[in-house]
LONUTOR-769633 format. One record per residue (C-alpha): residue number from 1; residue in one letter; x, y, z. Coordinates in steps of 0.001 Angstrom, whole numbers. Each point is the difference from the previous one (the first is absolute). Layout:
% residues N
<NUM, "A", <X, Y, Z>>,
...
END
This chain:
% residues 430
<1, "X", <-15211, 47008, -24750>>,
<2, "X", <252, 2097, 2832>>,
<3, "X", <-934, 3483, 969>>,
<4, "X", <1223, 2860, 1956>>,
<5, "X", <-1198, 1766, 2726>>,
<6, "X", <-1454, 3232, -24>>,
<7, "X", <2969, 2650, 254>>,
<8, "X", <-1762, 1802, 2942>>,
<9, "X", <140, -3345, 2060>>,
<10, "X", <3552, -1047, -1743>>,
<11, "X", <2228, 2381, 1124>>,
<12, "X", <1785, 1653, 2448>>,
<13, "X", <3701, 1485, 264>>,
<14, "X", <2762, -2091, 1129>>,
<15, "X", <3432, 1123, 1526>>,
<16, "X", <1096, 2368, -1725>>,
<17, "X", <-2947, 1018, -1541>>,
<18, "X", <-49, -3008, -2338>>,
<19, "X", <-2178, -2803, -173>>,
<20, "X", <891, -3092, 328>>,
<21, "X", <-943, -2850, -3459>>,
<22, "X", <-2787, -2196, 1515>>,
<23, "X", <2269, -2975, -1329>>,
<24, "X", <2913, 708, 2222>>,
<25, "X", <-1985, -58, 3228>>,
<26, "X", <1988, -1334, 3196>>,
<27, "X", <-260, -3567, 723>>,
<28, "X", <-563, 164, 3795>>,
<29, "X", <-3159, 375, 337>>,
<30, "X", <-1429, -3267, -1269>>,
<31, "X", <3557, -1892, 1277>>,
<32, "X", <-112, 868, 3308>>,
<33, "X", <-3707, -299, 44>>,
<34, "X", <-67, -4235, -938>>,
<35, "X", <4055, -493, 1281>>,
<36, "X", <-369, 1425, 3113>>,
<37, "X", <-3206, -1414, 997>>,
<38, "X", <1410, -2000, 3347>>,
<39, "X", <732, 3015, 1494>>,
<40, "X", <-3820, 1798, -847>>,
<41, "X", <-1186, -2699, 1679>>,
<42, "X", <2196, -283, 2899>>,
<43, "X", <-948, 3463, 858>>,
<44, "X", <-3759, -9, -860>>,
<45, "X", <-302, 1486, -3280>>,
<46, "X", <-512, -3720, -2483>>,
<47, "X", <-3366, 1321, -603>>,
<48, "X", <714, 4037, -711>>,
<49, "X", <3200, -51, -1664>>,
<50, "X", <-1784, -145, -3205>>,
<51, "X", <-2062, 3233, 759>>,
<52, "X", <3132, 1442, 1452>>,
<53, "X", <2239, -218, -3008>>,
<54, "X", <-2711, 1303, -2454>>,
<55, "X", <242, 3293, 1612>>,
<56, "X", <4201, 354, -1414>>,
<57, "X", <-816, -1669, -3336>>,
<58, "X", <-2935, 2311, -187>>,
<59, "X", <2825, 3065, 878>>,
<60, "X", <1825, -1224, -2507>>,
<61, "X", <-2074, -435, -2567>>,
<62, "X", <-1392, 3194, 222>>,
<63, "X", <3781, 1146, -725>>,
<64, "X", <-119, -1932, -2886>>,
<65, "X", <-269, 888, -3659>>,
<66, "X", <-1246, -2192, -2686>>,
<67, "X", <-2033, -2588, 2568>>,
<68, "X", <-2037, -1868, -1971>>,
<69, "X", <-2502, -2581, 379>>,
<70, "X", <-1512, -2750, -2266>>,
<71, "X", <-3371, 129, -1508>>,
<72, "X", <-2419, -2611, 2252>>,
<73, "X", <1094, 1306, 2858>>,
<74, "X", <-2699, 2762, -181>>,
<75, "X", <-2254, -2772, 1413>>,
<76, "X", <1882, -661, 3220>>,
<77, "X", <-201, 4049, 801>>,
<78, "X", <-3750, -1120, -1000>>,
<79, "X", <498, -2684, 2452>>,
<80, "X", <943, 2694, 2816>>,
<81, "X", <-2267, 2813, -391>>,
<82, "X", <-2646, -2719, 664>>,
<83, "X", <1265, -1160, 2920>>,
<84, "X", <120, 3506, 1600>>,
<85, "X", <-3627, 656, -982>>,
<86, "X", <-1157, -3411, 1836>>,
<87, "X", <779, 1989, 2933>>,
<88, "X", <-3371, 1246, 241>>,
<89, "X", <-909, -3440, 1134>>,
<90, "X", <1695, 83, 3108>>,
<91, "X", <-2577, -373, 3148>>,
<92, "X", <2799, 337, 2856>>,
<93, "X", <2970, 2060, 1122>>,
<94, "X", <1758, -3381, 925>>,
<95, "X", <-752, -1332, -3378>>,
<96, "X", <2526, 3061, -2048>>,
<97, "X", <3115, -1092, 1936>>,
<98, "X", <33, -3461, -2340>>,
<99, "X", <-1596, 1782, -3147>>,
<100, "X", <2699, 2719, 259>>,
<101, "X", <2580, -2707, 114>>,
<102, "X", <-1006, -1979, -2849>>,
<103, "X", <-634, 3512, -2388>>,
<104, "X", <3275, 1237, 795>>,
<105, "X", <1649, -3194, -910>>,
<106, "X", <-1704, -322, -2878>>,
<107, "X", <1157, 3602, -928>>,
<108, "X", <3515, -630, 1435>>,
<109, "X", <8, -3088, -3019>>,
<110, "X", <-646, 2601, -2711>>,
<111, "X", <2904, 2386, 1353>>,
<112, "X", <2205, -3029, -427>>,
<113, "X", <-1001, -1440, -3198>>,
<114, "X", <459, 3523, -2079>>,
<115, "X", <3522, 175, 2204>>,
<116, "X", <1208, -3569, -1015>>,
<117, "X", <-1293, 467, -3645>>,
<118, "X", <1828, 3380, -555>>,
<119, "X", <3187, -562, 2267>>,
<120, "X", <2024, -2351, -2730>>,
<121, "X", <3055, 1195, -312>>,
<122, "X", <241, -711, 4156>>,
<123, "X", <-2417, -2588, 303>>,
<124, "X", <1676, -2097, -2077>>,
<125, "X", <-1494, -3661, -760>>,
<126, "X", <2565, -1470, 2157>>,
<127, "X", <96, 2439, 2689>>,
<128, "X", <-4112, -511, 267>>,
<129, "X", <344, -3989, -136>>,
<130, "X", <2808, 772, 2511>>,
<131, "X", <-2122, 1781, 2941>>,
<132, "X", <-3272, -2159, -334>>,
<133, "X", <2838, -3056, 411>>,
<134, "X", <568, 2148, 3189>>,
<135, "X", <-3505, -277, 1011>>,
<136, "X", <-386, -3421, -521>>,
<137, "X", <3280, -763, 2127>>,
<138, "X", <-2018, 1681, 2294>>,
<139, "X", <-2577, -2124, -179>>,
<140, "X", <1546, -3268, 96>>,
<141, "X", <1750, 1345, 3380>>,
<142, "X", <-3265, 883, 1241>>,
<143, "X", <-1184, -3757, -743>>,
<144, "X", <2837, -1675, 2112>>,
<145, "X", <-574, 2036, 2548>>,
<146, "X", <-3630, -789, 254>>,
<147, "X", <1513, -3707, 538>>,
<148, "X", <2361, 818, 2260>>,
<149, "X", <-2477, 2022, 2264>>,
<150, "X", <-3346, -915, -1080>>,
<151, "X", <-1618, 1503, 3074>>,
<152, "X", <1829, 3251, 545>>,
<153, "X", <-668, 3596, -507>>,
<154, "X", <1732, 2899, -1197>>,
<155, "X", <-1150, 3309, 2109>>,
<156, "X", <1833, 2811, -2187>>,
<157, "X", <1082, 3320, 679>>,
<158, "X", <-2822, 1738, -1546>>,
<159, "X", <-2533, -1806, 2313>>,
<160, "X", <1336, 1815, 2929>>,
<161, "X", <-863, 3483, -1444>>,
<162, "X", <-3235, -885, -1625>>,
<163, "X", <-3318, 1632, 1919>>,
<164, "X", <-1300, -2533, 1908>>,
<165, "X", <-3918, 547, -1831>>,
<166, "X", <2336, -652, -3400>>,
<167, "X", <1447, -3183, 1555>>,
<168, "X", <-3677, -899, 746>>,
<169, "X", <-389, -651, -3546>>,
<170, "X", <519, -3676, -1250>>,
<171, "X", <1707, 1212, -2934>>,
<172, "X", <2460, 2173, 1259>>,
<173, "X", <317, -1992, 3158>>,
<174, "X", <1161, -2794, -2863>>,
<175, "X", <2243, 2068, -2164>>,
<176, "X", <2059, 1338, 3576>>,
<177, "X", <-180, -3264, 2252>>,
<178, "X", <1307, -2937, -2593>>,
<179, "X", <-805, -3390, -30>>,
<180, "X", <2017, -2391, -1294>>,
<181, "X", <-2154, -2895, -1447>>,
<182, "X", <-4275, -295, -199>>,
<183, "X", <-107, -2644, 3009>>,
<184, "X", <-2284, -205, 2932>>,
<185, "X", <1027, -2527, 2327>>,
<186, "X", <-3307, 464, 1852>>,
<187, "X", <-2141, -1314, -2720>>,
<188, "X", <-2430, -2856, -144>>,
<189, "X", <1551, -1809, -3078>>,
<190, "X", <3988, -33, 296>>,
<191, "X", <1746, 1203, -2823>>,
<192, "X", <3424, 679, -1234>>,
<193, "X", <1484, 3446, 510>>,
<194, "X", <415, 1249, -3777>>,
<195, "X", <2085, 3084, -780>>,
<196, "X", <-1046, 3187, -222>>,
<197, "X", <3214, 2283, 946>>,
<198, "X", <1155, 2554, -1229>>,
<199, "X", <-3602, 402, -726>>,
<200, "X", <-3727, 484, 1513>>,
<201, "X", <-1304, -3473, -1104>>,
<202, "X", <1252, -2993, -1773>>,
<203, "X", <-1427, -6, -2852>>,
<204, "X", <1754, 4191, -415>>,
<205, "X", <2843, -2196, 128>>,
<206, "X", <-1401, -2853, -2710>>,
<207, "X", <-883, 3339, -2560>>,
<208, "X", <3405, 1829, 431>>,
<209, "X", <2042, -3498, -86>>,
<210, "X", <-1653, -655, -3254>>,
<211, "X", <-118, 3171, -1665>>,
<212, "X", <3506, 358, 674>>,
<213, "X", <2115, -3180, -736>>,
<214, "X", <-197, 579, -3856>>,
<215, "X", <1917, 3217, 893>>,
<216, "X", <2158, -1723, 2102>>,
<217, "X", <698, -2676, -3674>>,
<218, "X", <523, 3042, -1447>>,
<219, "X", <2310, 1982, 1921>>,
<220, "X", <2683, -3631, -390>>,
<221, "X", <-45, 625, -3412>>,
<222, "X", <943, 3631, 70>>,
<223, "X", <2848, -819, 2950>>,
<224, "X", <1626, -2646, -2038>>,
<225, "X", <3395, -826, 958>>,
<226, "X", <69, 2233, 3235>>,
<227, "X", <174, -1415, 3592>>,
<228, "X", <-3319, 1369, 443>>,
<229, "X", <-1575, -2702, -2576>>,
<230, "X", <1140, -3102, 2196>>,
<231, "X", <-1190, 1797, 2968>>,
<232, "X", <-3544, 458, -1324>>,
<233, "X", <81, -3329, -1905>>,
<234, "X", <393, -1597, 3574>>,
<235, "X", <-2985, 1573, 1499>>,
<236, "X", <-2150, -939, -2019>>,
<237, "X", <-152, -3546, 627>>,
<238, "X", <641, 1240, 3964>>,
<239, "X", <-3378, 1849, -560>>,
<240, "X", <-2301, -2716, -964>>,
<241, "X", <-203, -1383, 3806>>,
<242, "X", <-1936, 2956, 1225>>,
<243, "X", <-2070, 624, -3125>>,
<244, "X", <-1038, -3914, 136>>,
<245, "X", <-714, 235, 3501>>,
<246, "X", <-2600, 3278, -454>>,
<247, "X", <-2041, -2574, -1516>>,
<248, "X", <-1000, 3151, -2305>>,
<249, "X", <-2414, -2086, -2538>>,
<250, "X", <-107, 3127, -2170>>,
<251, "X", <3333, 688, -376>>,
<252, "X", <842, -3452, -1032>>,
<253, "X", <-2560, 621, -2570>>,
<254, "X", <1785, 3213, -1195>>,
<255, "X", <2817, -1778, -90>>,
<256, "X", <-1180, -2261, -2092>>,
<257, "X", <-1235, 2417, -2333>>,
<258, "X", <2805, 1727, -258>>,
<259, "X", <2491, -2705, -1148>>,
<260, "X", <-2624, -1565, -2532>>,
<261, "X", <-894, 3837, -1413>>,
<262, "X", <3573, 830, -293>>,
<263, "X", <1496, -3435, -1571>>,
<264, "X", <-3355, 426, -2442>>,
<265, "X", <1515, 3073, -632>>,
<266, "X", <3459, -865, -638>>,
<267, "X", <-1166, -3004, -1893>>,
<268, "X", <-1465, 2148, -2231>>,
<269, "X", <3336, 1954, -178>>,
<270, "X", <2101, -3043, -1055>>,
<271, "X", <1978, -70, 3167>>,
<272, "X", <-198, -3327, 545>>,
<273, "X", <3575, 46, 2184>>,
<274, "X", <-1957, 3045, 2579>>,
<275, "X", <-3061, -2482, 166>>,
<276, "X", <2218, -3269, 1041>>,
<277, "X", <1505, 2599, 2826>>,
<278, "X", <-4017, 1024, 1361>>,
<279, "X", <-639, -3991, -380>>,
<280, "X", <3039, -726, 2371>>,
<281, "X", <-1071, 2597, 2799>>,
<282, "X", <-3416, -1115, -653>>,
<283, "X", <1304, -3769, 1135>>,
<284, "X", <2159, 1290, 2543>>,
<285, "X", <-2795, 1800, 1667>>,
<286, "X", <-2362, -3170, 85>>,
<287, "X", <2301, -1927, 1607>>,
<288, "X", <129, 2246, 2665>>,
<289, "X", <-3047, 68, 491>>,
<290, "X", <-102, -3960, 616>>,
<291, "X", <3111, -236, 2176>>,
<292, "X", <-1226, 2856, 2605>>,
<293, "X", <-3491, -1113, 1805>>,
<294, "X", <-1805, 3273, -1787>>,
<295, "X", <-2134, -3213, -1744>>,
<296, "X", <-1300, -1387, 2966>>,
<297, "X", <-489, 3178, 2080>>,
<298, "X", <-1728, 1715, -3133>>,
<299, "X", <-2407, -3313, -55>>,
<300, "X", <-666, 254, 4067>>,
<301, "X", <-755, 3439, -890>>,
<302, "X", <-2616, -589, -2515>>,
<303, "X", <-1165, -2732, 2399>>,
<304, "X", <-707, 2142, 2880>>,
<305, "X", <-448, 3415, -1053>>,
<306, "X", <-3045, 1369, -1458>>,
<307, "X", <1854, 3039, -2263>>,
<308, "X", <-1190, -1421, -2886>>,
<309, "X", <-3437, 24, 703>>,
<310, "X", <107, 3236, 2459>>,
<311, "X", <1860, 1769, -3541>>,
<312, "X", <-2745, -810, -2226>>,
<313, "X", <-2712, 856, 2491>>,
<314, "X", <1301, 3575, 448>>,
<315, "X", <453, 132, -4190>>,
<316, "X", <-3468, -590, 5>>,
<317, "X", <-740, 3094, 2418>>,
<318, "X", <2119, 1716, -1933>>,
<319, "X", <-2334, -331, -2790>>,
<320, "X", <-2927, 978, 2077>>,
<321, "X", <1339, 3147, 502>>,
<322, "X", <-808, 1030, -3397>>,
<323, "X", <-3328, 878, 9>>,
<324, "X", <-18, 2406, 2688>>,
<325, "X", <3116, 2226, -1644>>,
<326, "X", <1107, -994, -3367>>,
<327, "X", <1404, 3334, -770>>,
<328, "X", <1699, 958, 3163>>,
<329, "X", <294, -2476, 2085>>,
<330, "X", <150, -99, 3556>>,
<331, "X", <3655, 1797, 925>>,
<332, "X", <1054, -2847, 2050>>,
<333, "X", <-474, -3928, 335>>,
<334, "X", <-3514, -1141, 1371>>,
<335, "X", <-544, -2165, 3044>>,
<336, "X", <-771, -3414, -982>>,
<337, "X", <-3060, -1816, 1303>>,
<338, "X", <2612, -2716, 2003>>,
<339, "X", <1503, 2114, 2342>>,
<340, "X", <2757, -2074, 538>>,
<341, "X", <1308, 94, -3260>>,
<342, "X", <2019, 3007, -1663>>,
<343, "X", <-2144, 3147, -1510>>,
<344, "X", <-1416, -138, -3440>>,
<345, "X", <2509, 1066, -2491>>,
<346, "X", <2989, -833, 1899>>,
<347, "X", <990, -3350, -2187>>,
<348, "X", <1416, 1652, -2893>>,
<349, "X", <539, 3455, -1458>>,
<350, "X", <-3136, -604, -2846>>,
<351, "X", <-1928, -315, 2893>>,
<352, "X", <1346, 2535, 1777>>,
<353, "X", <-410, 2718, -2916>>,
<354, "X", <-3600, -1670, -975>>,
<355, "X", <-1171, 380, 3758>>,
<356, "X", <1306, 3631, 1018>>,
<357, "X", <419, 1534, -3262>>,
<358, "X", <-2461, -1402, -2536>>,
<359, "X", <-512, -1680, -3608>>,
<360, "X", <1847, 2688, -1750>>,
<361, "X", <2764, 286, 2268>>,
<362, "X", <827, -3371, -426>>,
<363, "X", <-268, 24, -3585>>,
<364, "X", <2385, 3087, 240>>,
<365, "X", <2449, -1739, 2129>>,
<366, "X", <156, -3528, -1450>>,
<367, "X", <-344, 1742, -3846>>,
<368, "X", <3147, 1885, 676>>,
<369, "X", <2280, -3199, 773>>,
<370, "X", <-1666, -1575, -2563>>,
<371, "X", <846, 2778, -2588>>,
<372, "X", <3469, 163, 1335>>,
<373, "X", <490, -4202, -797>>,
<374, "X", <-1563, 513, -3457>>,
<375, "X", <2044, 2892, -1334>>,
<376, "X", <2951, -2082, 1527>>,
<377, "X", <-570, -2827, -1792>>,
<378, "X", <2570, 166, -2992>>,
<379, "X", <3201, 734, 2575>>,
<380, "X", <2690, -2931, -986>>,
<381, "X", <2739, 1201, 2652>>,
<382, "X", <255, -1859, 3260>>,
<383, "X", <-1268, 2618, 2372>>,
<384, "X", <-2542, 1234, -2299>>,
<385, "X", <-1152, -3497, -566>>,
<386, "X", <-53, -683, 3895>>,
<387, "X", <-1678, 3208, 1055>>,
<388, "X", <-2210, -870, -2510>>,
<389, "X", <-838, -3127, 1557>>,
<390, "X", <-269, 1499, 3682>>,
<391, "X", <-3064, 1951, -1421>>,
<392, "X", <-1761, -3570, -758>>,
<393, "X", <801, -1326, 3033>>,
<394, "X", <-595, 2994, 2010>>,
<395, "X", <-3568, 1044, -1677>>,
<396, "X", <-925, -4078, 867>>,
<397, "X", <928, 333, 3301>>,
<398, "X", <-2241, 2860, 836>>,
<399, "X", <-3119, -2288, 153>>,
<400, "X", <1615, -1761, 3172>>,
<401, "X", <2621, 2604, 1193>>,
<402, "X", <428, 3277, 1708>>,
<403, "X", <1906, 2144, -1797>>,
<404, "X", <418, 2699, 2699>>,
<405, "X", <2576, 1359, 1039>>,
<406, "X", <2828, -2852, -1429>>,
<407, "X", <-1252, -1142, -3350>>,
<408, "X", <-1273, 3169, -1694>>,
<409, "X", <3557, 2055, 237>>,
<410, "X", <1262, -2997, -2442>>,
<411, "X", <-2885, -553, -1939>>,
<412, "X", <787, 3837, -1088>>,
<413, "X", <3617, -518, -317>>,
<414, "X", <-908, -3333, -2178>>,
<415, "X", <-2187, 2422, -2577>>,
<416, "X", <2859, 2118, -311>>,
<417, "X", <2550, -2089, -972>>,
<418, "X", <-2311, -1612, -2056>>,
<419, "X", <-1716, 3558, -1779>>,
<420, "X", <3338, 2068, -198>>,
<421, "X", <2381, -642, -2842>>,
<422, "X", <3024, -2799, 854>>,
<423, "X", <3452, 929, 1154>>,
<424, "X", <2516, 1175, -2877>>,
<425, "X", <1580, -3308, -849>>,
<426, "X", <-2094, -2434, 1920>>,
<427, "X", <-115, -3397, -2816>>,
<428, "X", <-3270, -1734, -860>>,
<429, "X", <-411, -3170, 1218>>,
<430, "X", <-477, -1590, -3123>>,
END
């Protein structure tokens, strides 16, 4: 069920003096938003666009009659309002730059969620498949580059305008000076470059990569018997050398979880001829896994780093936190008690959320996705059943992943494809 939004927030006069049916909402926004995503991050905006296109879909929702929303998703509004309120926490200046950031993000997700669940007549299935195929081109081209030029960095426009006291600050020095893999060639123990381009870190790179190839499966299926399908259909197997070389542990994992979740769910469907077709890829992608050396450099890796151990320490801080604000939090991640490894709450968004934000934030944010891949759960068309499946994967991979600023934007688009009704004429897979 779903339900609409208060008429004083709904509407506004469009051309004419007409307003414009939430369903027929432009396309553009969220298409140029994921498609043209090499050219945000060629100039410096990877890491804003999201807040940056909010602002029109906002616009034009706010033109909109008829904008609905589905019942649940009362909890992620929860979700925000307790965010803002963990404000209070803050004990520094410096400290509401990154808590800023985050919020708006987080409120730039719910903009685009209510815009991609209303916009259907536009936003088409196949036109939404189509631009996060766009973005994941654009990842894959990131990933080669990262080989090519492991060592190089991208100064972009926007880092010659940017205050110098704004450049002082890691994160925005990050977002406007790119890196193209997580290497240091300086360091005591000698490891691999691994990809992290078009991205902050690798393992952005391991969370979008895995969130989005079911989209990618998808999107074939709706370009069947276009030039378009071979083109895609040969990138995929082209994409598997930088994924296996991230060494991205978790996103081989959500990989994994993915193809078993969604043959169980075929399976249960009777398509046994869609489940032979998941089996093949499956196959295809092991044994390209064995022919490139991602094997051996993931087991040197294991060998010689201490991530593993340095992860679960930090978990444990993260847990320690607790006591001192359950309800509130502490507005940004803590300092750990190594000071050479990363700041508590920095190793996945659950730990982010439980750190800055508190218990009930977390329960907020994690109850939402979860809501979204319950009420889901009966959809029997293909990109209902793989959006579907993206919310698994996705809620999973917030114990070990980031989410900001790459994986939230689909995690949103995932729950609504997967809440809002399917296309007219889309068949059930069995």
């Amino acid at each position: 069920m779903t339900t609409q939004v208060p008429a004083p927030l709904r509407g506004r006069l469009g051309p004419g003096g007409h307003k414009v049916a939430a369903s027929e909402l432009p396309a553009w926004p969220l298409v140029t938003m994921f498609s043209l995503f090499p050219v945000w991050w060629l100039v410096g905006l990877a890491d804003l666009i999201w807040i940056a296109m909010a602002a029109p879909m906002g616009l034009l929702l706010l033109r909109a009659r008829a904008v609905e929303v589905p019942r649940g998703f009362g909890v992620y509004l929860l979700f925000l309002a307790w965010v803002a309120f963990s404000a209070i926490q803050l004990e520094r200046a410096g400290q509401a730059i990154g808590f800023t950031y985050r919020f708006t993000l987080y409120a730039a997700a719910a903009v685009l969620f209510v815009y991609a669940y209303n916009a259907r007549h536009r936003l088409t299935a196949r036109v939404v498949c189509g631009a996060l195929t766009g973005y994941w081109g654009a990842t894959v081209a990131g990933g080669y580059l990262a080989l090519a030029f492991p060592g190089a960095v991208l100064r972009t426009p926007l880092s010659y305008v940017l205050p110098s006291a704004l450049l002082d600050n890691e994160l925005v020095n990050h977002m406007v000076i790119r890196r193209m893999t997580q290497w240091n060639p300086d360091a005591w123990v000698q490891l691999d470059p691994r990809p992290s381009a078009p991205f902050l870190y690798t393992n952005n790179w391991g969370n979008v990569y895995s969130l989005l190839l079911p989209f990618v499966v998808a999107y074939l299926f709706h370009v069947r018997g276009t030039r378009r399908f071979w083109a895609v259909l040969a990138l995929v197997p082209i994409s598997f050398v930088p994924a296996f070389l991230t060494l991205n542990r978790g996103m081989f994992l959500g990989l994994g979880v993915a193809i078993a979740y969604a043959s169980f769910r075929l399976l249960l469907m009777g398509n046994v001829k869609a489940v032979a077709s998941v089996a093949v890829a499956a196959l295809v992608g092991t044994g390209a896994f064995f022919l490139l050396p991602a094997q051996d450099r993931l087991e040197h890796r294991v060998e010689e780093s201490s991530s593993t151990e340095d992860r679960a320490s930090l978990y444990a801080q993260a847990l320690d936190t607790i006591p001192e604000s359950p309800v509130l939090g502490h507005a940004v991640p803590q300092q750990p008690a190594n000071p050479n490894l990363d700041p508590v709450g920095t190793q996945g968004q659950f730990w982010m959320i439980l750190v800055s934000h508190g218990v009930g934030a977390l329960a907020c944010f994690v109850g939402w996705f979860l809501i979204a891949f319950v009420r889901s759960r009966r959809r029997r068309d293909l990109t209902g059943l793989v959006a579907h499946t993206v919310l698994l994967v996705a809620t999973m991979e917030l114990l070990y992943y980031g989410s900001l600023p790459y994986g939230l934007p689909i995690m949103m688009t995932a729950a609504a494809l997967a809440l809002r009704p399917p296309d007219e004429g889309a068949a059930p897979l069995g």
